[in-house]
ZAKENU-142554 format. One record per residue (C-alpha): residue in three letters; y, x, z. Coordinates in steps of 0.05 Angstrom, whole numbers, padded with zeros to 5 digits, always signed. Each point is the difference from the previous one (the first is absolute). Layout:
N
ALAYXZ ...
//
This chain:
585
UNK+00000+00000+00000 UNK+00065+00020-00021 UNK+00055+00023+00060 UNK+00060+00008-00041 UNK+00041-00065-00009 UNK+00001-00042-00072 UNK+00058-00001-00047 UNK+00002-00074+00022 UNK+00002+00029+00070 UNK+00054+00051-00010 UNK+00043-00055-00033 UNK-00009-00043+00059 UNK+00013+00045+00050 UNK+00059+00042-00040 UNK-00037+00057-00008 UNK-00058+00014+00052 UNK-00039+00063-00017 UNK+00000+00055+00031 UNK+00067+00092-00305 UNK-00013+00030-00053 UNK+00010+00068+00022 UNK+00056-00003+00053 UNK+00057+00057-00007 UNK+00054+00023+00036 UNK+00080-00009-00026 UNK+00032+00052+00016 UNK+00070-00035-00008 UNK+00038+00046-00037 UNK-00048+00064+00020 UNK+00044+00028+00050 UNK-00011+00066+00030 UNK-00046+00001+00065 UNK+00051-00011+00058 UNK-00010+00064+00054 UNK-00033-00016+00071 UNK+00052-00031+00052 UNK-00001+00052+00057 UNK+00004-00032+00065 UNK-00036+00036+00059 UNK-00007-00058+00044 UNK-00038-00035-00047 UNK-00037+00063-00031 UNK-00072-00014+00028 UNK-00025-00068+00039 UNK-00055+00046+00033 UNK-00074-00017-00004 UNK+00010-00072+00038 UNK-00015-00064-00039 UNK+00051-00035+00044 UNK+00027-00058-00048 UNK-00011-00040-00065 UNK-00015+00059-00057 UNK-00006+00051+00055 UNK+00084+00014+00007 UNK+00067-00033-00010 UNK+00007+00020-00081 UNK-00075-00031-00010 UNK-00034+00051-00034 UNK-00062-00002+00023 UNK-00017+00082+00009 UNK-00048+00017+00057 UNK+00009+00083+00027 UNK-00082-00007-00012 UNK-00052-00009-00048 UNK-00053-00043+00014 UNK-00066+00017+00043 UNK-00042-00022-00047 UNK-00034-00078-00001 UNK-00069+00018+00033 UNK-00004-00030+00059 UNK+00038-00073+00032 UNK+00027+00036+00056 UNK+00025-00064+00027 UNK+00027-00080-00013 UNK+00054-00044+00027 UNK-00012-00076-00015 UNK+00072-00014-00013 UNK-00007-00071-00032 UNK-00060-00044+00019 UNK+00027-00060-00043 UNK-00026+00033-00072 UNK-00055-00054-00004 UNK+00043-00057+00013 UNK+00067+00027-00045 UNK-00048+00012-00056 UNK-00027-00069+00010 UNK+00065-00027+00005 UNK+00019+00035-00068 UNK-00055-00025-00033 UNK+00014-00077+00012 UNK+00071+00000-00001 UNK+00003+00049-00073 UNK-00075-00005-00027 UNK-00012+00066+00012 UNK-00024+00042+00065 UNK+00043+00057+00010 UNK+00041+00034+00062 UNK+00074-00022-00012 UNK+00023+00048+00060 UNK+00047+00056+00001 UNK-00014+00050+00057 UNK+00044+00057+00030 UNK-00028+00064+00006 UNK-00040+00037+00056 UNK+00050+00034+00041 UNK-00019+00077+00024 UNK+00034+00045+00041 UNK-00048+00061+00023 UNK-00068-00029+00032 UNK+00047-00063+00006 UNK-00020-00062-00049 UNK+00045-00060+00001 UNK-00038-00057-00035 UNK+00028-00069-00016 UNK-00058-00053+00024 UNK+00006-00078-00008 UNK-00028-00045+00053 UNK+00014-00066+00031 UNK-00023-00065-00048 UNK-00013-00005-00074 UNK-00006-00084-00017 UNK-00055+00001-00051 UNK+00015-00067-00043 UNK-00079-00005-00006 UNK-00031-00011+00064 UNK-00074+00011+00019 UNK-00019-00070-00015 UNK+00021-00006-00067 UNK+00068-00045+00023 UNK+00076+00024-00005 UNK+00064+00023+00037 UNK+00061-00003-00010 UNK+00047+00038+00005 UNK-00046+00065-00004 UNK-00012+00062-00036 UNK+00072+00038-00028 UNK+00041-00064+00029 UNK-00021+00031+00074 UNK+00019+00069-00011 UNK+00033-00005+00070 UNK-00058-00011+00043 UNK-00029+00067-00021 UNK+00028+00062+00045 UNK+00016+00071-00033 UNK-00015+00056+00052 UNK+00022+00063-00003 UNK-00064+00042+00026 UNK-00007+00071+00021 UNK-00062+00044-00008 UNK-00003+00073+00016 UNK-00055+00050-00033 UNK-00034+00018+00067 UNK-00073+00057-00015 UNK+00002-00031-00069 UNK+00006-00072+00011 UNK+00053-00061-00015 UNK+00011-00025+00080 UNK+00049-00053+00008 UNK+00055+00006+00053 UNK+00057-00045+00005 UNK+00021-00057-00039 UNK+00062-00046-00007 UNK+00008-00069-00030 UNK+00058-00020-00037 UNK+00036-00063-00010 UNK+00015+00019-00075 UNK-00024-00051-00044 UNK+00004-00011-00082 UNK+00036-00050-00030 UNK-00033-00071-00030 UNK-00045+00020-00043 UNK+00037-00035-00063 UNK+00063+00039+00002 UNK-00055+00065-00011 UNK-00042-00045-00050 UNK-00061+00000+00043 UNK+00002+00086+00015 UNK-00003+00017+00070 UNK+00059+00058+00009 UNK-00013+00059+00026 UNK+00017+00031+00079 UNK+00009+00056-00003 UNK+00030+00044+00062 UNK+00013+00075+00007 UNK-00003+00049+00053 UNK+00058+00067+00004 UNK-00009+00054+00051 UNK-00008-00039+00066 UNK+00018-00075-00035 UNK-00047-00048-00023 UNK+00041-00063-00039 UNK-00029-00066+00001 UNK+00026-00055-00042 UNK+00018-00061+00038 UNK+00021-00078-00012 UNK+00066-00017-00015 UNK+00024+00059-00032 UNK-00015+00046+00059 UNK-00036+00055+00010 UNK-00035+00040+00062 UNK+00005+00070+00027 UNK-00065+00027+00029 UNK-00022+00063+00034 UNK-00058+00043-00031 UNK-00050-00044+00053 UNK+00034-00068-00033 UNK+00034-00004+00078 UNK+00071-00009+00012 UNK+00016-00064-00048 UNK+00066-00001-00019 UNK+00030-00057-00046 UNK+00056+00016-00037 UNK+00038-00062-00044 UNK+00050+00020-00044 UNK+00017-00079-00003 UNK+00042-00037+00042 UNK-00030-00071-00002 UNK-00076-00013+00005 UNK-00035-00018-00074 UNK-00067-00020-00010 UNK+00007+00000-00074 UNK+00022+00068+00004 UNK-00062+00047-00018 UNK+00000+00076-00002 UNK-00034+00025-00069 UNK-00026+00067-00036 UNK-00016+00063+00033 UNK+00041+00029+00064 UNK+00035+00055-00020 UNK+00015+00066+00033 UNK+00046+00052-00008 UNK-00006+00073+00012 UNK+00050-00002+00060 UNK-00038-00054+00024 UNK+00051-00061-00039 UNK-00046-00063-00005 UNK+00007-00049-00061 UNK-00032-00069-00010 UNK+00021-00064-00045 UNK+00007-00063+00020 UNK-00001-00078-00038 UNK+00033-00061+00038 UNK-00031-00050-00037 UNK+00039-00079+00002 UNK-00012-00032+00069 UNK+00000-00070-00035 UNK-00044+00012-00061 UNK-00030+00069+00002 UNK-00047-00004-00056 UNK+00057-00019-00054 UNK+00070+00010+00041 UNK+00033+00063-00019 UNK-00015+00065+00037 UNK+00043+00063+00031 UNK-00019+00066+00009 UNK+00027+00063+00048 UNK-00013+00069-00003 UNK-00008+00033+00077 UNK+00018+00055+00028 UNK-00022+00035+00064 UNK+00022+00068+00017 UNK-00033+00039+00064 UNK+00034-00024+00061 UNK+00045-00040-00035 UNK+00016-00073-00015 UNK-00021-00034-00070 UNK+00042-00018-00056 UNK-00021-00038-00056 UNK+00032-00021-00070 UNK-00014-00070-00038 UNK-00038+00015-00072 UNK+00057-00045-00034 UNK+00051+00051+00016 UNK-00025+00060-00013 UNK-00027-00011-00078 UNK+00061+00015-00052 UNK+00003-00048-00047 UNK-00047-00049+00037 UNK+00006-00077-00026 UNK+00023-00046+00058 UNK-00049-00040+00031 UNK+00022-00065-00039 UNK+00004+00035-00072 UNK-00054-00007-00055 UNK-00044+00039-00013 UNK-00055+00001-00054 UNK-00064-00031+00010 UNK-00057-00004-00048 UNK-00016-00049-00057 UNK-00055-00024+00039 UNK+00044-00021+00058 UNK+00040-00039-00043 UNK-00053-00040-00028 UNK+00003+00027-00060 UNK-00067+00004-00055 UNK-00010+00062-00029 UNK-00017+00038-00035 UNK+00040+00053+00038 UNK+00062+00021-00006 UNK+00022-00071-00020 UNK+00059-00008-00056 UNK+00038-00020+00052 UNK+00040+00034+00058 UNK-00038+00007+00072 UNK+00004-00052+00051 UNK+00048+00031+00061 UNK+00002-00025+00069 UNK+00027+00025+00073 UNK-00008+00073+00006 UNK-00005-00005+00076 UNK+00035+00051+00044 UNK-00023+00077+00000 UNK-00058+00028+00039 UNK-00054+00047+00005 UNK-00079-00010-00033 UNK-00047-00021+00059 UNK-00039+00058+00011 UNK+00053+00048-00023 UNK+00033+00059+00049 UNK+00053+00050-00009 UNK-00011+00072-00023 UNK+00047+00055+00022 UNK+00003+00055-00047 UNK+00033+00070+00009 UNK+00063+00011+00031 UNK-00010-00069+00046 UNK+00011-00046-00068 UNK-00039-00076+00011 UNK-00030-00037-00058 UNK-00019-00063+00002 UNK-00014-00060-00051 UNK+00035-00074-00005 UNK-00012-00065-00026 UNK+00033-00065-00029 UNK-00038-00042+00056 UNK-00021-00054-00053 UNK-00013+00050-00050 UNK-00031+00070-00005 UNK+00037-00010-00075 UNK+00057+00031+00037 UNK-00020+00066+00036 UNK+00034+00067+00021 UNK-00013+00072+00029 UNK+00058+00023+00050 UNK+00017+00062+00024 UNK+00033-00001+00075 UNK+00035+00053+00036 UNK-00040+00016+00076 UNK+00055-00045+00027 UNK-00022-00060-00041 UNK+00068+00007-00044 UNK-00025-00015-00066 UNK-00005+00058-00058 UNK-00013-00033-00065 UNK-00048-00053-00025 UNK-00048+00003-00060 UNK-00004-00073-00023 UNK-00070+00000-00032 UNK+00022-00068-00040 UNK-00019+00000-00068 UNK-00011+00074-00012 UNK-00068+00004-00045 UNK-00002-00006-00067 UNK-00074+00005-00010 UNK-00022-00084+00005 UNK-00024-00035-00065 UNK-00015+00049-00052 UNK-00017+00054+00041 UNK-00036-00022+00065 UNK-00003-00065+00003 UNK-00053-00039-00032 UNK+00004-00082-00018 UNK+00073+00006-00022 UNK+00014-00058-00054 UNK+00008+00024-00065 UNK+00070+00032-00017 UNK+00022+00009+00066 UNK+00050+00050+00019 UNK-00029+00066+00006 UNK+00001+00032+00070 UNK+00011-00066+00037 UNK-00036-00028+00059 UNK-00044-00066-00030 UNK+00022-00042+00061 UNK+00069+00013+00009 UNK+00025+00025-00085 UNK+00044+00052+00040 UNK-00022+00068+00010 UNK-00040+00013+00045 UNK+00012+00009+00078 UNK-00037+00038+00055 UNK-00020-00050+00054 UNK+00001+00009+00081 UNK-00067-00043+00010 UNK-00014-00030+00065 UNK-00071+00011-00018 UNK+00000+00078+00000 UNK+00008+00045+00057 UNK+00038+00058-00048 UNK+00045+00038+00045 UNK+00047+00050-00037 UNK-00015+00080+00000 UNK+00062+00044+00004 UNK-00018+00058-00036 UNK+00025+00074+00021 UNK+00047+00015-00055 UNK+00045-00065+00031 UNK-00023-00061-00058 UNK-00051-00052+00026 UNK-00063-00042-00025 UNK-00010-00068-00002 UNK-00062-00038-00022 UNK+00023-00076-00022 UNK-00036-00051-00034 UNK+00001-00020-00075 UNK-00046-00056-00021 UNK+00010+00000-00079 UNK-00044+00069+00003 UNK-00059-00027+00035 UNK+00030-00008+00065 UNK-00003+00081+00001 UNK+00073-00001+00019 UNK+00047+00066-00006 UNK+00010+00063+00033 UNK+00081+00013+00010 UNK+00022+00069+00016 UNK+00086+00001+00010 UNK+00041+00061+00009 UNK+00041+00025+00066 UNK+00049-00029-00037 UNK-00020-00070-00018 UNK-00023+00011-00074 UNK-00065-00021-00026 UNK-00040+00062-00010 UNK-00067-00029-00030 UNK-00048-00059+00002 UNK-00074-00002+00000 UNK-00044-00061-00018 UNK-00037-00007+00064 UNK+00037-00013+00065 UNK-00045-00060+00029 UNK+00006+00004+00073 UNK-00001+00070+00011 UNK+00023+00058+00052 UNK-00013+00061-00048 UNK-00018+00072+00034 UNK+00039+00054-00017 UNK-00036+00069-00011 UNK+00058+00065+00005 UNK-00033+00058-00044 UNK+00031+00059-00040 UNK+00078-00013+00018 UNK-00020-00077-00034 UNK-00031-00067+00020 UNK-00050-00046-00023 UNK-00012-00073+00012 UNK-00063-00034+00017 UNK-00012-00068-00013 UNK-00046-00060-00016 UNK-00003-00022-00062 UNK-00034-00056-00016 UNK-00010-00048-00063 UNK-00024-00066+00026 UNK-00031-00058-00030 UNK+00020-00021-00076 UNK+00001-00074-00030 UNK-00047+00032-00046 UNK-00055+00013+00057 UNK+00022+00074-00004 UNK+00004+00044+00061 UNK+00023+00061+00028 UNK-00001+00070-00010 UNK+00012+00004+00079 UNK+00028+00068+00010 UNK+00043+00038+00050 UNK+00049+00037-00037 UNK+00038+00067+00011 UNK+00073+00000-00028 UNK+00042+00060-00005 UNK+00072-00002+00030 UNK+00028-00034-00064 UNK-00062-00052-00008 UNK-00046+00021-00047 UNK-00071+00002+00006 UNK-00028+00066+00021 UNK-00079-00024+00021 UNK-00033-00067+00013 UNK-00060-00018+00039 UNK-00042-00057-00020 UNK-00035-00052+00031 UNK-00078+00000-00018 UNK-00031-00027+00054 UNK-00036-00069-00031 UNK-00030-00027+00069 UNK+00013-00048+00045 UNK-00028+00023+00070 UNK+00000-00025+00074 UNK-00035+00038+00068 UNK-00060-00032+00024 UNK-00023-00011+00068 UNK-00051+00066-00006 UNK+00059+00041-00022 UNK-00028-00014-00070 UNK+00044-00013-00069 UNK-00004-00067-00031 UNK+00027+00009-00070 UNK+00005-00039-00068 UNK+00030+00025-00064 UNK+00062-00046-00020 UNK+00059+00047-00015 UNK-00004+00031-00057 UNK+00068+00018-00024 UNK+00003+00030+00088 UNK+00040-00027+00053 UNK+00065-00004+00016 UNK+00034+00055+00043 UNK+00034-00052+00057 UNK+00025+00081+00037 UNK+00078-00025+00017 UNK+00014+00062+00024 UNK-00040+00067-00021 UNK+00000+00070+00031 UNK-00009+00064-00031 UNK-00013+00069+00029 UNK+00035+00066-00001 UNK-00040+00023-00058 UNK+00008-00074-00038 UNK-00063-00033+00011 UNK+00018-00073+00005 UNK-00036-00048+00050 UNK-00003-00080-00007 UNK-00052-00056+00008 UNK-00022-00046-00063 UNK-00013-00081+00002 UNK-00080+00031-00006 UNK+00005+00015+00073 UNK+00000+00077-00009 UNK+00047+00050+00022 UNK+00014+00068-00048 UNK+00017+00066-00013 UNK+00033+00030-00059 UNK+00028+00059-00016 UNK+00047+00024-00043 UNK-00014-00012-00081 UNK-00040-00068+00022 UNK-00068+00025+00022 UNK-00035-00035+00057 UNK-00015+00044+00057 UNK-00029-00055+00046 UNK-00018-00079+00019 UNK-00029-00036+00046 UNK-00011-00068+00018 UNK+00032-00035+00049 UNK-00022-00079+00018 UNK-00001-00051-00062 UNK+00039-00009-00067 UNK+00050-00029+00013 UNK+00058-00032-00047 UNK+00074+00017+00023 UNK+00016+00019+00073 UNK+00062+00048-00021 UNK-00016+00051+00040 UNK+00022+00073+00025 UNK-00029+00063+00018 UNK+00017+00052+00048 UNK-00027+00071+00017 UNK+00014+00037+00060 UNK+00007+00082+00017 UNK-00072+00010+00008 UNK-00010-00036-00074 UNK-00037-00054+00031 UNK+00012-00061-00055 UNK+00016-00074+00026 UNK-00011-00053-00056 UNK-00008-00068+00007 UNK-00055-00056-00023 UNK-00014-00063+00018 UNK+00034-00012+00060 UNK-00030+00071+00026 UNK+00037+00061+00010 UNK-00045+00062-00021 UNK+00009+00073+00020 UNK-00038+00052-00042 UNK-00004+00065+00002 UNK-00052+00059+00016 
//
């Protein structure tokens, strides 16, 4: 049985999963920019203390791996898979994890681990009759736990833990994907997002609770989202959405940016006024032809349907990135429409630097990427909008943007006109679009440093086809200006589950591979690249595309965006299935 979703599936859910031969624009081919230098940033040490390891996101570990021979230990950090996969399947037709988890948090022998707990409602019960409301409409009677684990004569042993009142929003403002919480832990800090927009301060032992609220007046449709975010000096980072207290499923939405230096008190900026150019909240914006009502085939004759742009805010999911010299990137949206998205530059004091309005600024739609365009269309255009076409800020993705360390920054947006592969955007220090990439589908890409140069490391898959066409599923290593320097294919063909014995149950029903659902990859000091595939294996591969190492983890499994971490002794977290899996030697 198939894991990945349908076409039918993707459309419903606005693209789900976790062309031809993508290539990089280099925009003009401007000379590589030189490295930033900025000593307090210059190394984030051996610690995996935060989403992508450190504050820029770049995913480098100061080890290489052990090696994958032995489970060394496992952390049941979600004990809901069963019932979220069942609730997938009746709800969208297909079973499939529609989570996004943060990563594993390590700091020494230290592990931080996100762990649900408290009540999933499954709508199904026992005895065949119903509930309601259940599954994703009770998101808030689960718990997520921040647990720590110590390595103590080669074993996992748990120590502390700490509940939090965080919860995620209704499940259809995120369209049915659970976001991710994620916290982060700096020197003697652990962060813990909270409800209401607040977060909590937490000694090494989770002891000594403090709750700090950068809001005057209490919220409960105010939600903390994306990845915690650390500084170097210690400077923590978050987003935040106050949805409408009325109607917070369809009311319009606002969205903060927070700051909290050590010892000091937070600031925080509203999203509206910090994105030049930004359409007010009651402006129109453009839609799709499909919103409108409108028959294809796409792009219609006629001009696209426009409605409320909604005011500005960040993606759910989505953090900041703080690049050298202290700069913050983040991304925006239209809060009706990802049609109207933009990457912003900030100064450490949240004064805004420039913004990079990523509205309308491919030209590669009908004609050259997109397929099912109506004959005669414009060439270039996006088939649902007849404009050129826009890099979205999805709801649905958990891309957080990489500042790179010659000062420009990555983003990985969605496009749905190329297969739902989305775009890669990489923007100067300056603001200017350097180059695009056709593959950015919620992704955290790892940045390797080699030879005075950098390369980028990312998924890049080709999903379904109206034609019954699939894949190649490949993780992809760009150079610095985003072209293709090796790929790594996907060949596994077998679907596989453990067995009470400790046994493999497999049957043979991919064979174009699976998808690689890694959100956020690593890679070593010597460039091999680490990240878990939908086949429930986690891999090695070094430089040029060669696999050095799998193993198996727990099941197949489709989506689950998932991380992967590796700590100072090379030990290798990846996740599968709900389980958390150390390997090494």
């Amino acid at each position: 049985m198939k894991t990945h979703l349908t076409v039918v599936a993707l459309l419903a859910l606005t693209a789900t999963a976790c062309k031809d031969e993508p290539g990089g624009n280099d925009a003009g081919q401007q000379p590589p920019l030189p490295f930033i230098s900025d000593p307090l940033r210059a190394d984030a040490g051996c610690d995996w203390g935060q989403w992508g390891q450190n504050w820029a996101h770049t995913g480098q570990s100061c080890a290489s791996a052990q090696g994958f021979a032995k489970a060394l230990g496992t952390v049941t950090f979600d004990p809901f898979v069963a019932q979220e996969v069942e609730e997938a399947d009746r709800r969208y037709g297909r079973p499939a994890l529609l989570v996004h988890y943060g990563s594993p948090l390590i700091v020494g022998d230290d592990l931080y681990m996100a762990v649900k707990s408290g009540t999933y409602v499954s709508c199904v019960l026992a005895d065949g009759g119903t509930v309601s409301p259940c599954g994703f409409e009770t998101w808030d009677q689960q718990t997520w736990n921040v647990q720590h684990l110590t390595w103590e004569s080669g074993a996992l042993v748990e120590k502390q833990g700490f509940a939090s009142n965080w919860k995620p929003p209704p499940f259809q403002v995120v369209q049915g994907w659970e976001p991710a919480f994620q916290a982060a832990v700096h020197d003697q800090v652990v962060w813990v997002p909270g409800a209401e927009g607040t977060v909590t301060r937490l000694d090494r032992q989770l002891g000594s609770p403090q709750v700090i609220n950068p809001f005057s007046v209490a919220n409960s449709h105010r939600y903390v989202t994306g990845p915690l975010v650390v500084d170097a000096d210690g400077t923590l980072l978050y987003n935040v959405i106050e949805l409408d207290p009325v109607v917070p499923t369809s009311g319009d939405a606002q969205g903060y940016l927070v700051r909290i230096p050590p010892g000091g008190a937070p600031t925080k900026v509203l999203y509206q006024g910090i994105v030049s150019g930004a359409p007010a909240a009651g402006d129109q914006c453009p839609y799709s032809y499909a919103a409108g009502q409108i028959p294809g085939p796409y792009p219609a004759p006629v001009p696209v349907p426009t409605g409320l742009c909604g005011s500005q805010r960040p993606g759910w999911n989505s953090g900041p990135a703080i690049g050298p010299g202290g700069v913050i990137f983040v991304v925006s949206r239209a809060h009706y429409t990802p049609n109207d998205s933009s990457l912003l530059a900030l100064s450490s004091d949240l004064n805004p630097r420039w913004t990079f309005r990523m509205r309308e600024i491919l030209e590669d739609g009908c004609g050259v990427l997109a397929t099912g365009c109506r004959q005669g269309a414009p060439r270039g255009v996006d088939p649902s909008t007849g404009l050129r076409p826009s890099v979205w800020v999805s709801d649905q993705a958990s891309s957080v943007p990489v500042a790179l360390p010659d000062g420009a920054v990555l983003y990985g947006g969605l496009t749905r006109y190329n297969g739902f592969r989305g775009h890669l955007v990489k923007v100067s220090p300056e603001g200017a679009l350097m180059g695009t990439y056709d593959f950015g589908w919620d992704v955290t890409p790892a940045v390797w440093l080699h030879n005075d140069t950098y390369s980028i490391i990312t998924k890049d898959n080709h999903y379904p086809r109206s034609d019954g066409s699939e894949g190649p599923y490949d993780i992809t290593q760009l150079s610095r200006d985003l072209r293709p320097e090796w790929r790594f294919t996907s060949t596994e063909t077998r679907s596989c589950s453990t067995q009470a014995d400790g046994g493999l149950s497999c049957i043979s029903d991919h064979p174009d591979g699976f998808e690689w659902c890694i959100n956020a990859p690593a890679v070593g000091p010597d460039g091999t690249v680490y990240g878990n595939s939908e086949d429930g294996r986690v891999y090695s591969i070094r430089q040029g595309g060669q696999l050095v190492e799998q193993r198996f983890l727990l099941q197949s499994l489709g989506a689950a965006y998932t991380p992967i971490a590796i700590d100072s002794q090379g030990r290798v977290y990846s996740m599968n299935g709900g389980v958390m899996t150390v390997v090494g030697q």
